[in-house]
Every structure is written in structure tokens, then in C-alpha cells.
C-alpha positions as CSV (number, residue, x, y, z in Angstrom):
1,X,143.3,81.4,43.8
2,X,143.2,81.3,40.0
3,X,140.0,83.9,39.8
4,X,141.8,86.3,42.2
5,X,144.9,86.7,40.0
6,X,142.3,86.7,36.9
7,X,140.9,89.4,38.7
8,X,144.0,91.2,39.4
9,X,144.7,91.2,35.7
10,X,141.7,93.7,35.5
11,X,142.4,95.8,38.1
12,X,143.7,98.7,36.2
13,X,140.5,99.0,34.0
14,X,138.3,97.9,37.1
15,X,140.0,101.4,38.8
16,X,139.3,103.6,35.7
17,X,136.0,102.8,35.6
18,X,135.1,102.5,39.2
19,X,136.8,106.5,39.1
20,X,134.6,107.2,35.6
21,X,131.5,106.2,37.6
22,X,132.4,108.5,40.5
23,X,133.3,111.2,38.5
24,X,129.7,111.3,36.9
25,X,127.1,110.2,39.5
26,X,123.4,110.5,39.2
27,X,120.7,110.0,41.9
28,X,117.4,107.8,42.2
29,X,115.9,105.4,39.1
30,X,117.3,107.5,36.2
31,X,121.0,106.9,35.9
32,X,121.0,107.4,32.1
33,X,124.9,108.0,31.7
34,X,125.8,105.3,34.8
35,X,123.7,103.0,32.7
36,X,125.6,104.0,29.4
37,X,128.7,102.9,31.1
38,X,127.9,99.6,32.4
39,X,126.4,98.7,28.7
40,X,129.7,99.7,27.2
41,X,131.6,97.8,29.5
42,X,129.2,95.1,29.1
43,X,129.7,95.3,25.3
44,X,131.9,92.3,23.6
45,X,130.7,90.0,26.4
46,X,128.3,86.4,25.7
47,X,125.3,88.2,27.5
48,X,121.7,88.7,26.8
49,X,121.0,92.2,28.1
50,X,117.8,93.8,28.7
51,X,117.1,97.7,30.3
52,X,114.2,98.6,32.8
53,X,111.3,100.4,31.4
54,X,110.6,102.6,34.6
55,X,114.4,102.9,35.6
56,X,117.8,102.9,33.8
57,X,118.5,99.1,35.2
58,X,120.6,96.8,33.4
59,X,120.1,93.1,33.8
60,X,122.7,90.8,31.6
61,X,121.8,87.1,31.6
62,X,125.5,84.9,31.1
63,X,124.4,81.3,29.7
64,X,126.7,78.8,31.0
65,X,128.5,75.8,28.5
66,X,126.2,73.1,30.3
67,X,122.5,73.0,31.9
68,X,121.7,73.9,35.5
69,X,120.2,76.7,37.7
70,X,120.6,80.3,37.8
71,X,122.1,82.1,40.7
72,X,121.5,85.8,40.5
73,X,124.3,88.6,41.7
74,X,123.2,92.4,42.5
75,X,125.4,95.7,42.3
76,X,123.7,98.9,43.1
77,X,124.4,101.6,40.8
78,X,122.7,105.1,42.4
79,X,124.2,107.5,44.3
80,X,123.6,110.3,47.3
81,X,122.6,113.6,46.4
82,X,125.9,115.1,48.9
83,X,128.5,117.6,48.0
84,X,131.6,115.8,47.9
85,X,134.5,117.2,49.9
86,X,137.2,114.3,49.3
87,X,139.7,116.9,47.4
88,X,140.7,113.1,45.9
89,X,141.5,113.9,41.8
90,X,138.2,112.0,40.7
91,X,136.0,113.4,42.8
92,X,132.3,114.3,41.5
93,X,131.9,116.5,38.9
94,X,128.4,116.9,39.7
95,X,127.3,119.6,42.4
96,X,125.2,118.3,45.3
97,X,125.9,114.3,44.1
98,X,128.1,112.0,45.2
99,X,128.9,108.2,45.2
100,X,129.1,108.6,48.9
101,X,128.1,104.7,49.9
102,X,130.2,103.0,47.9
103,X,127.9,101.9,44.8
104,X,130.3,102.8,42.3
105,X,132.4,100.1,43.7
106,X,129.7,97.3,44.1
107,X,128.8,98.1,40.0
108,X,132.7,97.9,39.3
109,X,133.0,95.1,40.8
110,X,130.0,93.2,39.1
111,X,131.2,94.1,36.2
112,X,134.7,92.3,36.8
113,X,132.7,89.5,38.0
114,X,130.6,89.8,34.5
115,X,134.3,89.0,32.5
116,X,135.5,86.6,34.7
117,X,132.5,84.7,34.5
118,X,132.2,85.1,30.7
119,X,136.2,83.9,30.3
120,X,134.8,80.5,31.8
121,X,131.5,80.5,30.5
122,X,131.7,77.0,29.0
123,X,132.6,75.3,32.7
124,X,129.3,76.9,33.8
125,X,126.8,74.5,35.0
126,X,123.7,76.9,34.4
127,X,122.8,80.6,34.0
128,X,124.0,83.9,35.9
129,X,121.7,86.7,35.9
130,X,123.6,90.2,36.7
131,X,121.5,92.6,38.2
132,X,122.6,96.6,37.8
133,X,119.8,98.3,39.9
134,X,119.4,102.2,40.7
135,X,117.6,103.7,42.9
136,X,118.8,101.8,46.4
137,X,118.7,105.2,47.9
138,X,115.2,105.4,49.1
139,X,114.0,104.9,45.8
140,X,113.2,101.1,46.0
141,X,114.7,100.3,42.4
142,X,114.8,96.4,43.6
143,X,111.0,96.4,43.9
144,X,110.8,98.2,40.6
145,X,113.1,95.3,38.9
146,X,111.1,92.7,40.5
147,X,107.6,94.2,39.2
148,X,109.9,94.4,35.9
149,X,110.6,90.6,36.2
150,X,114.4,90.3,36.7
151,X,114.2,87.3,38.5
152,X,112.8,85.6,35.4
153,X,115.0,87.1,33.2
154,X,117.2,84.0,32.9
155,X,114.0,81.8,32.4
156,X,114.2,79.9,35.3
157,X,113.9,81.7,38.6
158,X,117.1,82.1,40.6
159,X,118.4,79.2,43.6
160,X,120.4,82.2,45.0
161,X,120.9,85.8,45.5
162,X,124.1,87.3,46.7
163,X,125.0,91.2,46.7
164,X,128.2,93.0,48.3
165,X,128.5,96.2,49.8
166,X,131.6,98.3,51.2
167,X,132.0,99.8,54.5
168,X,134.9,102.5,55.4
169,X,133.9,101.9,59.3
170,X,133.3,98.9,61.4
171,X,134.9,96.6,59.2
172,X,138.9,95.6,58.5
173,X,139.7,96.4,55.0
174,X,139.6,93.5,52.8
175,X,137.7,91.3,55.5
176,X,134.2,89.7,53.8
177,X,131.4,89.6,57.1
178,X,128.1,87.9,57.2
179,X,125.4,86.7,59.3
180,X,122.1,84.2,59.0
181,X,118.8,86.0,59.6
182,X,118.5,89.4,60.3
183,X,121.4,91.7,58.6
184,X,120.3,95.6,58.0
185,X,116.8,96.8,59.6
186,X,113.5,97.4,58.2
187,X,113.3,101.3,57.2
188,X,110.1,103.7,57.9
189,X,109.9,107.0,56.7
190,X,108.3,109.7,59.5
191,X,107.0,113.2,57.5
192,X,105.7,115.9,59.6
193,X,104.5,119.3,58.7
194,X,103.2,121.4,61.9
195,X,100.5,123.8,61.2
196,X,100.2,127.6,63.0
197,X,99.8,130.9,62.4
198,X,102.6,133.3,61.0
199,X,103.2,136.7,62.1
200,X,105.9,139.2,63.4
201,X,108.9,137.6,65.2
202,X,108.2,140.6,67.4
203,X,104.6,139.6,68.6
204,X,104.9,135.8,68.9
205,X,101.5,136.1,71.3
206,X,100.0,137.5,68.1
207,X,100.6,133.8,66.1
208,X,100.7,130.5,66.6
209,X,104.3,130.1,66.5
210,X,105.2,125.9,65.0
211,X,108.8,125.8,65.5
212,X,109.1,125.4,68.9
213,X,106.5,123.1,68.7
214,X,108.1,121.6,65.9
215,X,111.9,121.4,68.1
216,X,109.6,119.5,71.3
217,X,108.3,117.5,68.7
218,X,111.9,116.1,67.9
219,X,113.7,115.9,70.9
220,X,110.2,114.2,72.3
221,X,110.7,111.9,69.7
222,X,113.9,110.7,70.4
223,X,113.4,110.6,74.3
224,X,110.1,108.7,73.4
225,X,112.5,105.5,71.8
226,X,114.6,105.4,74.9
227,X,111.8,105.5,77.4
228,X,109.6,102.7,75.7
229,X,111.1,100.6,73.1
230,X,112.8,97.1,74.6
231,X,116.2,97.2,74.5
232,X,116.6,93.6,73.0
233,X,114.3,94.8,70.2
234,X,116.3,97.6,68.5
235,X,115.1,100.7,67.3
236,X,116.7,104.1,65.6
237,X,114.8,107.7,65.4
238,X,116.7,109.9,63.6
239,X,115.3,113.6,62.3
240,X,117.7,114.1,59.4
241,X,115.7,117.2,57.6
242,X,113.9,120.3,59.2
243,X,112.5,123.1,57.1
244,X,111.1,126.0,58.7
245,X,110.8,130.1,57.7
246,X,111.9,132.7,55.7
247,X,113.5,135.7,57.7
248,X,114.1,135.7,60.9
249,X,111.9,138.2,61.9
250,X,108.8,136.4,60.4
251,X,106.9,133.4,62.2
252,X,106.3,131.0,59.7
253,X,103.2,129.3,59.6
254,X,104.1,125.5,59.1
255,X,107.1,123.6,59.7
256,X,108.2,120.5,58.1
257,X,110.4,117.7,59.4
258,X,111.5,114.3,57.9
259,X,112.9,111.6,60.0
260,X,113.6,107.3,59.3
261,X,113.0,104.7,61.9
262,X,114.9,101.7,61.4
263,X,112.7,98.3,63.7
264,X,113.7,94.9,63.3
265,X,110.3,93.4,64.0
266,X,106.6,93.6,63.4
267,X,106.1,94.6,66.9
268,X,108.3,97.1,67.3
269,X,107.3,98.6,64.0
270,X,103.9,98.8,64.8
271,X,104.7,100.2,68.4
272,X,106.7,103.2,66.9
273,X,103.9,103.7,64.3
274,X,101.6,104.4,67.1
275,X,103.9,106.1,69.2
276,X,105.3,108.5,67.1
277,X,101.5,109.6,65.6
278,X,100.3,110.3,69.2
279,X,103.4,112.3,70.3
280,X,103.4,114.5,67.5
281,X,99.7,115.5,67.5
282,X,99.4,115.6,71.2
283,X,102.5,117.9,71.2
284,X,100.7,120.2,68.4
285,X,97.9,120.0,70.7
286,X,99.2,121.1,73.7
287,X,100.5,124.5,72.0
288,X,97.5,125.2,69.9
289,X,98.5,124.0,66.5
290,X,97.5,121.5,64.3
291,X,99.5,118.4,62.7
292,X,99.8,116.4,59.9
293,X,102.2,113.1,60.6
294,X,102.2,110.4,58.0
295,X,104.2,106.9,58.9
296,X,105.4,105.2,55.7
297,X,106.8,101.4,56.1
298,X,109.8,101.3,53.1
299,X,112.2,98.4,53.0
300,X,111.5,94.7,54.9
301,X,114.3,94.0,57.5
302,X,117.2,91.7,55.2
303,X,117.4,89.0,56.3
304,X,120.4,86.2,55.2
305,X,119.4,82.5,54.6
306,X,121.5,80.4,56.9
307,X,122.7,77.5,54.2
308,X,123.3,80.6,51.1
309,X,125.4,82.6,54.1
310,X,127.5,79.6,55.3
311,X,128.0,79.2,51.7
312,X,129.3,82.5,51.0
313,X,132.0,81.9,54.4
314,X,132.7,78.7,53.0
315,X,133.7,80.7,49.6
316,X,136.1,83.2,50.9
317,X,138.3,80.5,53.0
318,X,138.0,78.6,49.3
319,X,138.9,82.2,47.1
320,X,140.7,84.0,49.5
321,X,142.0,81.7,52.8
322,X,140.3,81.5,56.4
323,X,141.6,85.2,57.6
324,X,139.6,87.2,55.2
325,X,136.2,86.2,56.5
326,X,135.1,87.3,59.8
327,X,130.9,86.4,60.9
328,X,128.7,89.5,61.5
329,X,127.8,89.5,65.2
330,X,125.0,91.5,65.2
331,X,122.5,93.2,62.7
332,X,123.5,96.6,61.2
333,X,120.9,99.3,61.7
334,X,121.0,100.3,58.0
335,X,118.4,99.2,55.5
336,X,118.9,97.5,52.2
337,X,116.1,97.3,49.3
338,X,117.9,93.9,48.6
339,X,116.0,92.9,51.0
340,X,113.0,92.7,48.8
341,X,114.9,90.0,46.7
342,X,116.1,87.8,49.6
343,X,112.2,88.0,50.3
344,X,112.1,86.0,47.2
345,X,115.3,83.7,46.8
346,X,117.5,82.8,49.4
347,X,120.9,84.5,49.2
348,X,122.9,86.5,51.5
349,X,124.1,90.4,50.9
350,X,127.7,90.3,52.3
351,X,129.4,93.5,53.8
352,X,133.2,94.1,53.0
353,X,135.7,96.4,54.5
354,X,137.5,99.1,52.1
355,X,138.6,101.8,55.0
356,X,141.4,103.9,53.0
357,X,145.0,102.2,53.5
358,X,146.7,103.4,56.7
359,X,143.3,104.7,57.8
360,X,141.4,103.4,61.4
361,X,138.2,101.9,60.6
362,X,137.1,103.4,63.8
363,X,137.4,107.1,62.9
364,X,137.5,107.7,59.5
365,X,134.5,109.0,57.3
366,X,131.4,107.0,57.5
367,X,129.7,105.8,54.3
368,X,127.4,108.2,53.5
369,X,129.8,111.2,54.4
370,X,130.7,114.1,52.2
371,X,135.0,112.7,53.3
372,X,133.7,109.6,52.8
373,X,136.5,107.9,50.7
374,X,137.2,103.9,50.1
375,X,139.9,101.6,49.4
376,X,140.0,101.0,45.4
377,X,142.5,97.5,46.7
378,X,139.2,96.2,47.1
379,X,137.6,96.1,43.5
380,X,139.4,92.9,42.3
381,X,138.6,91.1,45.5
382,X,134.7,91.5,45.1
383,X,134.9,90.9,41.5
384,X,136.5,87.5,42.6
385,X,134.2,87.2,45.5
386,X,131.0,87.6,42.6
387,X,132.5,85.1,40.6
388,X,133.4,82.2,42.6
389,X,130.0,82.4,44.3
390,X,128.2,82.3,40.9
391,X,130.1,79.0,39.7
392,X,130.6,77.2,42.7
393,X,126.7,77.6,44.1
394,X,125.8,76.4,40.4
395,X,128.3,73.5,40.7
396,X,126.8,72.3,44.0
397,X,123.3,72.7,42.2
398,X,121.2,71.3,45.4
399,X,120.8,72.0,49.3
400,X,122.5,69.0,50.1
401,X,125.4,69.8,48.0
402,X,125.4,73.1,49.3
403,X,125.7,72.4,53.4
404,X,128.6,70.1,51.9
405,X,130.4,72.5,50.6
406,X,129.8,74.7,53.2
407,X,131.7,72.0,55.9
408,X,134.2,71.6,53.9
């Protein structure tokens, strides 16, 4: 209990500055003023620090007082490029950009983790690498830190990964959840430009009209996953962007959609690969036109180490008491470029309730929603949570030591 009332002690600056970053976000790899931030908060502490070359990362390597491994802990630091429509008093300053998933919390709270873990630097047995990545967002900053070398950055690789991340729905505020293997799905990106002939809206026999082509194509697609995919195989097709015409009395010539496909298996992302080229062209075929359909496989399906995620449950009862940890039943269709690090190390990326107080989980604003507002309660709790992982998985050192704690 002694790191959560540490951690309360910081809650007022861990609020200004988790409001700061939300006040000010920036989208993709280049976060230079989000990056500015976390160096100044960083500043005073007993940390090496290095910045990415290709992105505005920030990795800060903590040496602990006596020799052992190195456990690494990630906060993502990008936002979403949405129009915020909160009304709250902090609310993004930046048109069209907003900290809509949360990541201003997850790099506020790293940073409380980064003090707490510096006041007790000498009890460390070994080294914490703190990972500030941008570009979670579709931008893959993880794989760009790892080509950068983060997990050497401490010298010895990492025993152990660990990353939060807040939820306003699905999850009781405050509660930690996690599961062993699969966690958030693998992501695919669908892009589809359909190819006709323009002319006047008036005279559609005159052109080769793509956008109802285009609107078959979609609503094919979707019927195609429920008509083929096994249900005990999951898999999501959603068409988030359509672009089509100028006027509307002018047939366009092409037409331009972008969907994600979220699979949680090599099967069933080969399957839609397959499936979703031969609809779209045999579609176009069948009204004349011609297609272009690329399939792009993105992030690997996360997937939790058993021993690291009994670890983590272990921790909360330790940090927190038996209540506030509740196990993930099933996988979350969402994807996660921290998946390319748990590819490397085990770990376990850890999901955490912050629904605004006296709001239903069920109902309010999804993560990724322009209303999308979160529960600042929950900023010293995953500071905490950061902490006591880092020095209790260095502590127990080995696998053996580990599963011990774990049962205890």
C-alpha cells in the first residue's frame, strides 16, 4: 500500500499534466511538443534518456542500487486525429485532434511510475527501461522503436514487458483485467479504389457509374464475414472511410473506400485475404468497372504470456487488494502495436477501467469517441500499478520465482 499513497502524493501534478497533454495533442510518429513534455517531466530524475531518430520517442533507462535484469514498461503517447466534443475545460486546443483513447493517461501515468521508481532506486535489483512510444494509431511506432533498438537500450534485453491501457466501456472503473494468450486481434488494412467512367448524373447509361458498385461492394463485404467465417474463429469488417464525387450532379469516375479486418488466426487471416479480393473485383466485374483492392496485414494478434499475466494479477491483490482485479474472459477485437514487443519479451498489456464517476460503463462514450471522456481517479492507480510491477518482477528475478509469487 506504501506506492499507492506515494502515488497519491503526486496526483495533483499527475492531473495537470495528464490535462497539459490533452490540451495539446499531436497525431502519428511526430509528437514534437508531447515529447517536450515528457522530457521536462523526466528532467531532475536518475535516468539515461535517449530520443528516436525516425519518431519523437522517448526511452529513459532507471539503473537500480544493486545488479539484476531489466523489465521494460510502455506508455503510448499519440493521439486520434477527432474533433473533440467533451465541452470538459481542457479539451483539445487543436482542431481535428484529440486524445480520444486514452494515451495521455497511459504517458501520465508512466511518468508517475518513472518518480516512484526513481524515489526507490537504490532497493532496485536491476534496470527499468521506460518506453514513451508514438505512433500506436496505425502508425506502428513499436516496430519503429524496436528497429531503433529500445529493447537494448538498458544493455541487457528485457525479462518482461508490461503496458496499461484505459477503457470508458466494458470495464468497472478502477478494476485492472487480463488474460493469457490472445488479448486484442491482429489488424489488416482493406484499400479499395473502384474504377468507371464519369459523366452527367442525368445520363448514368452514358458512364460507368462506381458508387453503387462501390455501396454492393460494402454491404457484400460485411454479409460475406457472416456467411463464411467460423464463428469460433472471430472476425470484424468494418468500412470506416468512403470517398466518392464532387457535385451531385456529376458521376465520378473512381471511388475510394478504406476498411480494417481484425482475425485472430493465420487461417482466418488468410481466408479474408482471399475473400475480400475476389468479392470486390467480381463485384466491379459484374457492373463493368474495374478494381484495385490491396490487403495489408498491420499489427500481430497480442498475445499475454501466461506466467508475466498471472504475475501482473498476483500484483494488484499485492498493491491494491483482491477486488480490483477481475481476469479478461475473452479477447478484445481491438489491436495493439504492443503486440510487436510481447512478440519479443514475455509481458502482458493490462486493460483498466476509467468510465467517468457516476457514469455506466455500458453506455457512455466509447474510447475512440469525439464524447469520449475518462476518469482522471485513475492516474495514481496506474502509476502504482507501473511501479510495483517493475520492482517486484525484478525482485523475483527468475520463472520459478515468478509462478511463486504469483500463488501467493
Amino acid at each position: 500500500m506504501a506506492t499507492c499513497e506515494d502515488a497519491t502524493a503526486l496526483r495533483d501534478d499527475l492531473v495537470r499534466l495528464r490535462r497539459s497533454l490533452h490540451t495539446d495533442p499531436e497525431v502519428g510518429l511526430i509528437l514534437p511538443r508531447t515529447q517536450e513534455k515528457v522530457l521536462a517531466a523526466l528532467d531532475g530524475l536518475p535516468l539515461e534518456i535517449s530520443t528516436g531518430r525516425r519518431l519523437s520517442s522517448v526511452t529513459a533507462v532507471l539503473r537500480g542500487g544493486r545488479p539484476g535484469p531489466t523489465v521494460l514498461l510502455r506508455a503510448d503517447m499519440d493521439a486520434l486525429p477527432v474533433t473533440e466534443r467533451t465541452g470538459v475545460d481542457f479539451a483539445s486546443g487543436t482542431q481535428g485532434v484529440m486524445h480520444a483513447c486514452g494515451h495521455d493517461l497511459h504517458t501520465t501515468m508512466l511518468i508517475g511510475a518513472a518518480q516512484l521508481l526513481s524515489a526507490r532506486r537504490q532497493d532496485l535489483a536491476g534496470d527499468v527501461v521506460l518506453m514513451f512510444q508514438p505512433g500506436e494509431e496505425g502508425c506502428d511506432g513499436a516496430g519503429v522503436m524496436l528497429a531503433e533498438g529500445v529493447l537494448d537500450a538498458a544493455g541487457a534485453r528485457p525479462v518482461a514487458a508490461y503496458a496499461l491501457h484505459v477503457f470508458t466501456t466494458g470495464f468497472p472503473t478502477g478494476v485492472f483485467m487480463a488474460r493469457s494468450g490472445a488479448t486484442m486481434a491482429a489488424t489488416n488494412d482493406v484499400d479499395v479504389t473502384v474504377i468507371g467512367a464519369g459523366g452527367h448524373a442525368s445520363a448514368p447509361h452514358r458512364a460507368k457509374d462506381p458508387v453503387p458498385a462501390a455501396c454492393e461492394m460494402v454491404t457484400a463485404l460485411q454479409t460475406m464475414v457472416s456467411r463464411t467465417c467460423d464463428p469460433f474463429d472471430p472476425v470484424v469488417l468494418t468500412v470506416g472511410s468512403f470517398h466518392a464525387g464532387t457535385r451531385r450532379n456529376v458521376i465520378p469516375e473512381t471511388v475510394r473506400f478504406e476498411g480494417t479486418v481484425r482475425t485472430f488466426s493465420a487461417q482466418a487471416q488468410r481466408r479474408m485475404k482471399d475473400a475480400v479480393v475476389t468479392v470486390v473485383r467480381q463485384i466491379a466485374a459484374a457492373h463493368g468497372l474495374r478494381a484495385e483492392v490491396e490487403f495489408t496485414p498491420r499489427y500481430p494478434v497480442t498475445v499475454n504470456d501466461e506466467h508475466e499475466t498471472a504475475f501482473v494479477q498476483s500484483t494488484v491483490h499485492e498493491t491494491f487488494g483482491e477486488h480490483r482485479f477481475q481476469p479478461l474472459t475473452h479477447p478484445l477485437t481491438g489491436g495493439e502495436d504492443f503486440s510487436r514487443i510481447l512478440g519479443e519479451v514475455p509481458g502482458s498489456l493490462i486493460m483498466l477501467g476509467a468510465a467517468p464517476a457516476g457514469a455506466d460503463p455500458a453506455t457512455v462514450a466509447n474510447n475512440h469517441s469525439p464524447y469520449a471522456e475518462f476518469d482522471e481517479s485513475v492516474l495514481c492507480d496506474g502509476a502504482a500499478l507501473y511501479a510495483d510491477l517493475a520492482t517486484r518482477r525484478l525482485a523475483a528475478k527468475t520463472a520459478g520465482a515468478i509462478a511463486s509469487a504469483s500463488a501467493s
